[in-house]
Each structure stands twice: as C-alpha cells, then as structure tokens.
C-alpha positions in Angstrom: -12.7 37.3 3.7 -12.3 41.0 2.8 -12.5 41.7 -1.1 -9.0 42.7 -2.3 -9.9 44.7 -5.3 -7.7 44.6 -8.9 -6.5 48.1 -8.2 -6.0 47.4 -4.3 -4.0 44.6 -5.2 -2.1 46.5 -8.0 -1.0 49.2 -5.1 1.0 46.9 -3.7 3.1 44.8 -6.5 6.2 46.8 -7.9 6.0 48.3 -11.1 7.6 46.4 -13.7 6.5 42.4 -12.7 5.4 40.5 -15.4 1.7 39.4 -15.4 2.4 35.6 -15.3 4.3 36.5 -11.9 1.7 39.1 -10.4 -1.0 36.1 -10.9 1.1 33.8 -8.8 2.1 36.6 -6.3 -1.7 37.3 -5.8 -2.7 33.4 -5.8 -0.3 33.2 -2.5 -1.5 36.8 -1.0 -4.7 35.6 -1.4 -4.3 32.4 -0.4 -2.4 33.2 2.9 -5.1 35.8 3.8 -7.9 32.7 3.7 -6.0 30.1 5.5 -5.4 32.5 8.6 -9.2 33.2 8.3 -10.3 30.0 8.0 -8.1 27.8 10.3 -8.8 23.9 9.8 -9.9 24.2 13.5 -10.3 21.0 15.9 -13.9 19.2 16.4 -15.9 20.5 19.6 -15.9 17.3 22.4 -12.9 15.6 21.4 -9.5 15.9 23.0 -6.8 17.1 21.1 -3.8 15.2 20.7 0.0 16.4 20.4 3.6 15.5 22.0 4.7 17.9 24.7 6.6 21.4 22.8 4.9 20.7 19.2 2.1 21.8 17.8 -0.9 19.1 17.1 -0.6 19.2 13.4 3.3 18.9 13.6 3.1 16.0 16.4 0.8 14.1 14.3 3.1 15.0 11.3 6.5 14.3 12.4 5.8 12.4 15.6 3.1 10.4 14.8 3.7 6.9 16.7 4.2 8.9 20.0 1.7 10.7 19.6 -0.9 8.1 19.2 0.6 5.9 21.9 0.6 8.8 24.3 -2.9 10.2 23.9 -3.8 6.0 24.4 -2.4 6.3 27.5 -3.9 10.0 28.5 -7.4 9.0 26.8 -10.1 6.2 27.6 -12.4 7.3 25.1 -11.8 8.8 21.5 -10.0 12.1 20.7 -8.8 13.8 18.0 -5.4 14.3 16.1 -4.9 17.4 13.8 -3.2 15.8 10.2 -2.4 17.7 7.4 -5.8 17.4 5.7 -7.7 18.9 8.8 -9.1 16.9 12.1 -9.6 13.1 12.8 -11.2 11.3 15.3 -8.9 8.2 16.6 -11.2 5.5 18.3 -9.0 2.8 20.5 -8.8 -0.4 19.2 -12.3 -2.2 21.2 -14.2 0.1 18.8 -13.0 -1.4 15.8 -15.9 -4.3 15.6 -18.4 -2.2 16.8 -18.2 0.3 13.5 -16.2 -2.8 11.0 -19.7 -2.7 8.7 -21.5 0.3 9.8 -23.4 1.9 6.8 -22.9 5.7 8.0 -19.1 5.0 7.3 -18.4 5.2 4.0 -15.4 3.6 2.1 -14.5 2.6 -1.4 -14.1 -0.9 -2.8 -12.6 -2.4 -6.0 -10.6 -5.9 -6.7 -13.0 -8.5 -6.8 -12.0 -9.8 -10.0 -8.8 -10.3 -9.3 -9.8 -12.3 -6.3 -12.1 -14.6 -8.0 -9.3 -15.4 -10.8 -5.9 -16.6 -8.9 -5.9 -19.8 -10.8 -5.5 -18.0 -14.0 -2.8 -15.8 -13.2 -0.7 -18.0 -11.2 1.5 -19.3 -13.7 1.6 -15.7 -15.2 3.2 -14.6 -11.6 5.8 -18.2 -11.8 7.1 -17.0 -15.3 7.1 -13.5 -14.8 9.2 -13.9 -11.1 11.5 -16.6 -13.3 12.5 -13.5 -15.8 12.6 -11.1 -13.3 14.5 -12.3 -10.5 17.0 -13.0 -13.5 17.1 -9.3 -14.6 17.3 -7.8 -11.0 19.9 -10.3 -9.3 22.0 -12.2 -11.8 23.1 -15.5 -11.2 26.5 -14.8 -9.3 27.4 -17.8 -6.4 29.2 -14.5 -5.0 28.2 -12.3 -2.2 26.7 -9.0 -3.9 25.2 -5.8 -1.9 22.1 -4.4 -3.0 19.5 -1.4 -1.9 16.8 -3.8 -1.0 13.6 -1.7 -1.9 14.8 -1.4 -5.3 15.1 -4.8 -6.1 11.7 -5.2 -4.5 9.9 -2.7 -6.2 11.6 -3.7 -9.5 9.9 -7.3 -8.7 6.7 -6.0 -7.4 6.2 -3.2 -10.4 6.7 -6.7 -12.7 4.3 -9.1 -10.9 1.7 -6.6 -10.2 2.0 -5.5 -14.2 1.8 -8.8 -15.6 -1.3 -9.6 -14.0 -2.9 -6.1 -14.6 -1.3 -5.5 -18.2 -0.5 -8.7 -19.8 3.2 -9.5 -20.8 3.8 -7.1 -23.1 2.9 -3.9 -21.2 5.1 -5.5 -18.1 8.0 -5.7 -19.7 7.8 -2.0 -21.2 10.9 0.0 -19.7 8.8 3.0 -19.4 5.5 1.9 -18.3 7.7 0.0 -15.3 9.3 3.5 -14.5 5.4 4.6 -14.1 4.4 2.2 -12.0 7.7 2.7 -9.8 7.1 6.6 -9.9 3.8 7.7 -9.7 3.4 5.7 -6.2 6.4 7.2 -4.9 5.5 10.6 -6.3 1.7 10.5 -5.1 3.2 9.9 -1.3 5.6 12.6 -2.0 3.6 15.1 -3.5 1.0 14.3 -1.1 3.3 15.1 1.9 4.1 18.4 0.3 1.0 19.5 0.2 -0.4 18.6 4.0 2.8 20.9 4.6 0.8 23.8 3.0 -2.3 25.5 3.9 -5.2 24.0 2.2 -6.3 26.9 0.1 -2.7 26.6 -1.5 -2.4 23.2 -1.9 -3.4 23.0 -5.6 -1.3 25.8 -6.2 1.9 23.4 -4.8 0.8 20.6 -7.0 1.0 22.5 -10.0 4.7 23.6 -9.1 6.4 20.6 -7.0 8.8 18.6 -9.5 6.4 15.2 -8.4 3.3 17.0 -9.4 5.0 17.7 -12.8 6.1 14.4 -12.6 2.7 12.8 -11.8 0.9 14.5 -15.5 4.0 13.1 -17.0 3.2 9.8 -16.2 -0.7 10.0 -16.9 0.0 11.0 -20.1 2.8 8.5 -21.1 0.5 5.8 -19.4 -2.3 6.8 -21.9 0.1 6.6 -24.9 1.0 3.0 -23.9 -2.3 1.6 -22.6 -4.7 2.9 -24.6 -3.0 1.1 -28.1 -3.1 -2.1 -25.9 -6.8 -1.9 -25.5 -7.6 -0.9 -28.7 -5.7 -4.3 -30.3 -7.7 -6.1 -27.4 -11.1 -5.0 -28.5 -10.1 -4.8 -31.9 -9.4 -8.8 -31.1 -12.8 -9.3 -29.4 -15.2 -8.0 -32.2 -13.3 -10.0 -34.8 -13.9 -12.9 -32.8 -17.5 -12.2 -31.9 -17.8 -11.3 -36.1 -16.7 -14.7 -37.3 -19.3 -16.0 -34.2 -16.0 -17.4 -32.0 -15.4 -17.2 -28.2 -13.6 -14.3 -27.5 -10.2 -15.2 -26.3 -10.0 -15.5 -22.7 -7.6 -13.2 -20.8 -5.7 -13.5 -17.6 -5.2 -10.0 -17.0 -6.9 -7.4 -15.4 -7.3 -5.4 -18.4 -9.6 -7.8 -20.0 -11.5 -8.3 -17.1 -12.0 -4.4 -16.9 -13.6 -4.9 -20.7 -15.6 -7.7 -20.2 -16.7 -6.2 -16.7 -17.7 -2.6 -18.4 -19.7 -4.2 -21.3 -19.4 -1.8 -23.3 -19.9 1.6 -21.3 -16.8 4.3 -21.2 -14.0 3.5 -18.9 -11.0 5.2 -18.5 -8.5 2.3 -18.4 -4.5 4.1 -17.8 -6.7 6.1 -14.9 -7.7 2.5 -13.5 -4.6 1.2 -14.2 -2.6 3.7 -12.6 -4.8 3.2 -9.4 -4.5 -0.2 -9.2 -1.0 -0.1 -9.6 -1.0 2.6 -6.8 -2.9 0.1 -4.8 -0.7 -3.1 -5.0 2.9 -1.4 -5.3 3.2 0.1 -2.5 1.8 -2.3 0.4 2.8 -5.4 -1.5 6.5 -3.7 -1.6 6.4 -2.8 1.9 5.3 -6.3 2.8 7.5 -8.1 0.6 10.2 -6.1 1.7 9.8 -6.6 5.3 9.7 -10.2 5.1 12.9 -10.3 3.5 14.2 -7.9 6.3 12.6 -10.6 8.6 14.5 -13.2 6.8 17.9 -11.7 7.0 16.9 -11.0 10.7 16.4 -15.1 11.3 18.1 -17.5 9.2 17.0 -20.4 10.4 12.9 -19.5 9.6 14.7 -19.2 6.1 15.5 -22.9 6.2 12.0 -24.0 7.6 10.5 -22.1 4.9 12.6 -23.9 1.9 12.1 -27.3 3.4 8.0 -26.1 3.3 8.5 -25.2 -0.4 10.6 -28.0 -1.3 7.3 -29.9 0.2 4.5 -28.2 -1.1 5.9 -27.0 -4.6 7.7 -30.0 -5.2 4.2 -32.7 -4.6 1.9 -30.7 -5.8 3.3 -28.4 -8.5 1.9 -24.7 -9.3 -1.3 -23.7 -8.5 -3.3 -21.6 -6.5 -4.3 -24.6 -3.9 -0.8 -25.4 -4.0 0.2 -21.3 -2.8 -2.0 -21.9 -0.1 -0.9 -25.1 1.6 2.2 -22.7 2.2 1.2 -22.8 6.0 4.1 -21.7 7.6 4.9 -19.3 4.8 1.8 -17.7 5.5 2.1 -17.8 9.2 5.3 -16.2 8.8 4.0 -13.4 6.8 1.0 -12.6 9.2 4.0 -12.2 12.0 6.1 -10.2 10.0 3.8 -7.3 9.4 2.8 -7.8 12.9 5.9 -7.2 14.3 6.7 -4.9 11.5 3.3 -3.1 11.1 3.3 -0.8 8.1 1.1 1.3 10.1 -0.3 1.9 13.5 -4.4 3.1 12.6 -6.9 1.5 10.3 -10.0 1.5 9.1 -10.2 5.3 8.3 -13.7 6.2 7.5 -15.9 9.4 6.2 -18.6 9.9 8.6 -22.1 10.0 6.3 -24.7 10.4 9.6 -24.2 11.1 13.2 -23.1 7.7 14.6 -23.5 6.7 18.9 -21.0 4.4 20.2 -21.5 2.3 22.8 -19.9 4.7 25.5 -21.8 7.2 24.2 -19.6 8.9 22.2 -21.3 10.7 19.0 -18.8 10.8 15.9 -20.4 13.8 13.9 -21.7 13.8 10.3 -18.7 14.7 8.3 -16.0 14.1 10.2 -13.4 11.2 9.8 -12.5 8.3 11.5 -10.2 5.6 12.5 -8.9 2.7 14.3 -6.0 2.3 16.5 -4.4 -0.6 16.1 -3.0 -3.1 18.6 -0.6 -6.0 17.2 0.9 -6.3 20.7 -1.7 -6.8 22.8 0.2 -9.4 25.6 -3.5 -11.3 26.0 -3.6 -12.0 22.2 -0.4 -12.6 21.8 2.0 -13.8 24.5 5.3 -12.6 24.3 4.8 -10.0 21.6 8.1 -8.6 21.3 9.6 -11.7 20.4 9.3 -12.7 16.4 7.6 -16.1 16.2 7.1 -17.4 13.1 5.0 -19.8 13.9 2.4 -18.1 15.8 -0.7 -18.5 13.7 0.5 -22.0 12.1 0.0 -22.9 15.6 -3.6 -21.5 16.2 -4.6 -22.7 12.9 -4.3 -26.1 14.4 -6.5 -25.3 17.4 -9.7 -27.4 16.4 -12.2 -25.0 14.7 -9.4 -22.4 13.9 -8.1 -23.9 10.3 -9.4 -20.5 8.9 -9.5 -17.8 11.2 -5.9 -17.1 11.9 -4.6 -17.0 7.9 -2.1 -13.8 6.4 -5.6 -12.4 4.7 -7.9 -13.0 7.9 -8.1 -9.6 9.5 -9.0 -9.1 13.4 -9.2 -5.9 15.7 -5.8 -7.4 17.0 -4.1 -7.8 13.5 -5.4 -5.0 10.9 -2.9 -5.4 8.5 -5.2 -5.3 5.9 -7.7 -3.0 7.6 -11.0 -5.1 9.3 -14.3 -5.4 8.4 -16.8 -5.2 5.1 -14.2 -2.7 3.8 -10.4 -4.6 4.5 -8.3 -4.3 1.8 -10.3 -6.1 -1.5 -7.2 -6.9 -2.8 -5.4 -8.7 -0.1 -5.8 -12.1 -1.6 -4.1 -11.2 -4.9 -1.5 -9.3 -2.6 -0.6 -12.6 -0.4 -0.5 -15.0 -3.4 2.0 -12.8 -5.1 4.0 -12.0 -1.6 4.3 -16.6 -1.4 4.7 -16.8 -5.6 7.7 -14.2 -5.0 9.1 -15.5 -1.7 9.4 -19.2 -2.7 11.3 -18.2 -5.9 13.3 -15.2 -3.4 14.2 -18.4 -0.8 14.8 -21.3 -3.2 17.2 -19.5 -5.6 19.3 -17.0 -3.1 20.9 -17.2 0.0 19.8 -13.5 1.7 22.1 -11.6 4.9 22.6 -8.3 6.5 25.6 -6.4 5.1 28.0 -7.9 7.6 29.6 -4.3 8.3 26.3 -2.9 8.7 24.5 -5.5 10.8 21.0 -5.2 11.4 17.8 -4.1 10.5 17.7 -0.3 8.7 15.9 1.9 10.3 12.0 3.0 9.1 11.1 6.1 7.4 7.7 7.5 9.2 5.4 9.4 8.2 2.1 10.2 10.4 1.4 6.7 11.9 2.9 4.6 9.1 6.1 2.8 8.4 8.1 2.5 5.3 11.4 0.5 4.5 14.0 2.2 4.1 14.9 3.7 0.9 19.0 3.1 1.1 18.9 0.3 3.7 20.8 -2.6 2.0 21.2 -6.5 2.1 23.5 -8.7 0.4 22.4 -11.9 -1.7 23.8 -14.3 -3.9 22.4 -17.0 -6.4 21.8 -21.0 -4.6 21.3 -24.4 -6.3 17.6 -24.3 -5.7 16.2 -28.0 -4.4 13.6 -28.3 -7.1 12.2 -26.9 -10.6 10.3 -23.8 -9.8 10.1 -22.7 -13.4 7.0 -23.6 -15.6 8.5 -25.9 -18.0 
C-alpha cells in the first residue's frame, strides 16, 4: 500500500475537526485503501460458488442453503464458497470419514469433565428445572401465549449455570442476563463484522452497541465470578490446613480448580465460553423439539407414557436419563429434520492434505463438510418426521449403540463427526431429556391457534436459528408422577 504521510493526510481533512475524529476519519481512509488492495481473493483450483445475480460473498451470506445445495448439484468434487472471514473449501458429504481424525486438521477440544461427571449433576439439573420452570411459566390450568425462545433460553441459561456455577451464581439476575447476552451478542457482533472489510473489522467492534455490550459483560462476569472462586479456594486450603478432604463439588467451577492444580486460569473467560458453547445449540435444540412437539401431539403422549415408565421405576439418575429411548430417538429426528445447520466439521488446514480423488486442500486454508440428513438410502422417507426412526434401528441386533441422539455419522452431523464432534454433547443431551421430561409431564404445549404452524427460521450462512418472536401457547397439567427431588 502507498504511504499516506501525516501532512498528506492533513491536506485533505477540513480545518476545524477535532483530533479524536481525524483519527477515526483516517482509521476508515486507511482502512478502505487496504481492503481494495488486498481483496480476500478465492483459492486457485477450486470452483467458486454463488446464486445466480449475487455476488459469492453475498450468496454465501444471505443465501446460504441455496447456495450450497446448488453448487452440490453443479459440483462432483469440492469447491469453494466466499464467507465473510475470506475463502472456504466445502467437501460433499462422502469425504466426511475420510478427513473425521486427520492430524493436518486442526480443531479445538474442551468438556471432558463434564462428561465423565453426569451422575453428580443430575439432581442439580432436577432441582434447578423444578425452580425454574416455576419462575418462567407459572402454574396457570389456562391457555397462556409465550415467545418460545425466551422461555427456553431463560431455562437453558439456568441449567447450563447451575452445573457450571453452582446454585448461587445461577440464580444471580445479572450473571443470567450474561449468559443470555453475550451469546446473542457474539453472533451479532460477529455478523456485523463479516459485513465489513477485514482491515476494519476491529474498528466495528469497538463501535457496534454488541461490542460495547460484549466488555460489559466480561467485566460484570469478573466482578461476580472471581468472589465465588476466591470463597471456593478459600474453602479448599482451610480444608487441606486442618488435613480434611476438600469438599467435593458438582460444578464445573470446581472441576476447573482441581483440574488446574494450581497454575493461573482465567475462570469468567472460561466461563463465558462455556456458556457460549452450551446456550446456544442446547437452546436451538431444546427449542426445536418443543416446535416438534407442538407440530405432533400424539409423540407428546408416547413420550409421557415413556417418562411416566422410566422416571417413575427407576427414579433420577443418569442411567435412568438414558433408558429414555424414544425420547432420545425423538431428539436425534428432530434436529434431523430440523438441522441447526447444513455443513460440519469446519477445519484449519495445518499441511497440504490429498483426498482420495485427488483433490489437494492447501496448507492454510479451511475446510468443511456438507451435510446430508436426507439422504433417501439412509433414511427412507426423509421428509416425513418419524419419531421413532432410530428407536427402531437401535433394535436391529448389534445396533443398541450406534444409532443414539450423541452418536454422530456422515448422514447425521448434528454434533459434528469424528475425533473432534462436539465434546460436550453428552452433557447437552442429558440436559435436553432432564428439561423435556419436566417440559411434557407438567404442561400441555400448542401452536397459537390463530397462528398455526411452525415459525419460520432465521438464516444466517448455512445455519438455522428459531425464531426470535415465533410463539407457542402452554398451560400447567397434573403431572402422572413426582418429578421433584424430594
């Protein structure tokens, strides 16, 4: 780029301008003149996507479905699409084995944990669904109407808190606004700036209200969390100094403690990214399913007559959550039908990688998967919503464990596939059941009978979000057994 000197620069800005403003007029100059001279430009060898009359960032943008399905269509092998953070290669779906645990494609991991410690935080999710299903819906025997992704995100931002914050924390009005916000925000903020040329796009953060927002809710998250950890370590030593176990912890905030033994961690940062994490696809999956139940009353009833089975012989526990077979087949099938998003598996590419069509994906470029939840082989019939679909191939002999909500496929990459799938899907499908028994057993759910049917998406890219205003109506029922802890 050509060097703009002070006193070039200078020649050009009225007279007058304060020197706060003549920074940020030059910071755009500046930054307009680099973007136009260095273009995110497309990878040599790979066809470029985009939707007839738009550009290929703007297709991929805006029009992202049909763009992907098109190019499927156009392309047997991989090509590219143009998204607001530069060029990615798209691989059909057959690939998605081939690369699942490649060590040149790099991804990060976390969650483990979690995982290994459902038992202990099982009755944590029970009580903390009792008191908040009691704060968000009432009791009323009356038909009320409700925005549905509030309620659910008011549920979700109180399960997922309890089990990464302890009781306390998840019950704190502000941290809950947080953990609702700073999700939402991130998306927002990060849509914004994909909008703007790359060289400006920590310029937009600094001035868009959710980037404001965002350093808002770091900072109040470290004035809530970082007392709570003091008191827990504070609770450890004394323990340790009168030579007594340290109190055991069901919360994700302990384990980070006990995990870091005793090196530097920044625990709101990992807080707020595990929140991040579980809010929004447990939300979006949560959410769904309730669309899905609205959609077919009588799964509804199979499912409470499951509950009423499983809950009601064999009490709470985490064995208990996952004899919820049709439950859980009815889950995988909703976010088939309803995927949240239509590629996977997105990958950095480390070294030069050769498929097995001898395609070369190029050191630093990035990757993913198309997906394919209606393939008519795999899945006969695939426009039609069949709850039991995988209860019924689990009982194939041999298939017990290959068709469960958590088991991920090329065909069904809900969670993503391979060494890196989603860490934290186990956690996320034991508080999608834990939620939907108590959602079922105590309310009757319907479409808003003047409104009738499902609400339409928001898109963004090749993703799917409920919508934000699309509304249901519930109202309390004389549940069939005790689901409270006692």
């Amino acid at each position: 780029m050509p060097f703009v000197s002070d006193l070039q620069f200078a020649s050009i800005v009225p007279d007058g301008l304060p020197l706060s403003l003549v920074g940020i007029v030059a910071t755009v100059v500046i930054g307009i003149i680099y973007s136009v001279l260095t273009k995110e430009r497309p990878l040599a060898g790979f066809p470029l996507a985009a939707i007839e009359g738009q550009s290929p960032k703007k297709s991929w943008l805006f029009h992202g479905p049909q763009t992907l399905n098109e190019a499927l269509a156009k392309y047997s092998g991989p090509f590219q699409v143009m998204t607001g953070t530069g060029p990615k290669i798209v691989l059909p779906n057959r690939f998605a084995d081939e690369i699942r645990n490649n060590p040149s494609l790099n991804f990060q991991k976390a969650f483990l944990k979690l995982t290994q410690s459902l038992n202990l935080v099982t009755d944590d999710l029970v009580d903390e669904t009792t008191a908040a299903l009691r704060d968000i819906y009432g009791s009323s025997p009356e038909w009320t109407t409700t925005t549905l992704k509030d309620g659910v995100t008011d549920l979700v931002a109180r399960l997922s808190s309890r089990v990464f914050l302890g009781q306390d924390v998840c019950r704190n009005e502000r941290w809950l606004q947080i953990a609702k916000s700073y999700t939402v925000d991130s998306f927002i903020a990060s849509y914004i700036m994909r909008m703007a040329p790359s060289p400006l796009r920590f310029f937009v953060y600094w001035f868009v209200p959710q980037g404001r927002s965002i350093r808002k809710a770091v900072r109040d998250a470290r004035q809530i969390i970082d007392p709570e950890v003091t008191k827990r370590i504070a609770a450890v030593d004394a323990a340790r100094a009168a030579g007594l176990k340290p109190p055991k912890t069901a919360d994700s905030l302990g384990w980070m403690y006990e995990v870091a033994r005793g090196r530097q961690v920044d625990y709101p940062a990992s807080q707020l990214s595990l929140t991040m994490a579980a809010i929004h696809t447990t939300t979006e999956t949560t959410g769904q399913a309730m669309l899905d139940i609205c959609e077919h009353p009588d799964v509804a009833q199979q499912l409470r007559e499951e509950i009423v089975q499983v809950i009601g012989e064999h009490g709470w526990s985490k064995n208990s959550v996952t004899k919820l077979k049709l439950m859980d087949s009815f889950l995988k099938e909703s976010s088939r039908v309803h995927p949240l998003n239509l590629s996977s598996m997105n990958r950095y590419v480390e070294q030069p990688v050769e498929l097995s069509d001898g395609t070369v994906l190029p050191k630093g470029s990035r990757i993913m998967v198309a997906a394919n939840f209606a393939d008519p082989v795999t899945y006969p019939s695939p426009a039609t919503f069949d709850a039991a679909r995988f209860l019924r191939k689990r009982q194939e002999p041999g298939q017990e464990h290959a068709h469960q909500f958590v088991t991920t496929t090329p065909e069904h990459m809900h969670f993503g596939h391979g060494e890196h799938a989603c860490p934290g899907r186990f956690f996320a499908a034991h508080l999608d059941k834990v939620a939907l028994c108590h959602l079922l057993l105590k309310y009757e759910w319907r479409f808003v009978p003047s409104e009738g049917g499902f609400p339409a998406p928001d898109t963004f890219e090749t993703g799917f979000s409920g919508s934000r205003t699309g509304q249901v109506q519930f109202r309390r029922r004389q549940e069939e057994i005790v689901l409270d802890l006692e």
